[in-house]
N, C-alpha and C positions, 0 to 999 in steps of 0.2 A: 667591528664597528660598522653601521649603516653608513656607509661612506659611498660616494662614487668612486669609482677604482682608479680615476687617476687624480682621486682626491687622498688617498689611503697612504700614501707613503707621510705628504703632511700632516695629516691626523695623526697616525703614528707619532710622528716630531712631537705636535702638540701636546700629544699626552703624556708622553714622555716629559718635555717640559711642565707638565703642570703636577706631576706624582714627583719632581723634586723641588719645584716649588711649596708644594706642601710640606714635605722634607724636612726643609730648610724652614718655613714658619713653625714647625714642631719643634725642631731645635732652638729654635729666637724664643720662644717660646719661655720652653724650660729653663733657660737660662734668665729669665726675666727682660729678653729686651723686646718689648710691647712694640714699639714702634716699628723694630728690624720686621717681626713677626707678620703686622700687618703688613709692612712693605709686600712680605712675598703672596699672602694672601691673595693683595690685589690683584699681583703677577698670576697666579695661579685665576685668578676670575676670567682676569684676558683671555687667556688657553679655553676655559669653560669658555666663554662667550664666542670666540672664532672655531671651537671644535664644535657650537651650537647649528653655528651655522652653515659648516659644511655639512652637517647633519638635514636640516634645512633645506638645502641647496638638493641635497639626495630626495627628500620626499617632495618638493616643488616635480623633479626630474623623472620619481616614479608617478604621481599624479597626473601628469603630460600622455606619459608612455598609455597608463590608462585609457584615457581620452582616446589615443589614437586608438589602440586596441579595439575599443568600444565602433570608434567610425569604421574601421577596416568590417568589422564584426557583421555590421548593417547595410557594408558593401557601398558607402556615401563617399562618392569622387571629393577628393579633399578640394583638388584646383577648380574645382565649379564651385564649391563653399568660396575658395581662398579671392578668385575671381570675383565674385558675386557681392564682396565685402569690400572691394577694391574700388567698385561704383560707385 
């Protein structure tokens, strides 16, 4: 998982929770109860959408590191940028 590493252990959780959330709307499912079913769907969208965003959170973090990369690279004093923006 493209995770930051001390995001990894909750991701894990999350996925974890959302492969038995689907589970469980499989099973509501085949049984015919529609509404049990969607119930866990939704549950499993939550997990999609909070494991979207530590996903998220990791490319904003690699983008950044980028950046800096690139200034170190070009040899540009950061604290005369960071200064210089502060005026």
């Amino acid at each position: 998982m493209n995770v930051l590493e001390q995001d990894r252990e909750l991701a894990e959780k999350i996925w974890e929770c959302g492969c038995i959330y689907l589970d469980r709307a499989r099973v509501a499912w085949v049984a015919g109860q529609f509404d049990e079913a969607e119930r866990w769907v939704d549950e499993f969208k939550r997990c999609k959408r909070d494991l979207d965003e530590l996903i998220r959170k990791k490319e904003r973090h690699d983008e950044l590191m980028q950046i800096v990369e690139t200034i170190r690279e070009r040899d540009i004093d950061i604290m005369l940028v960071m200064r210089k923006g502060n005026e």
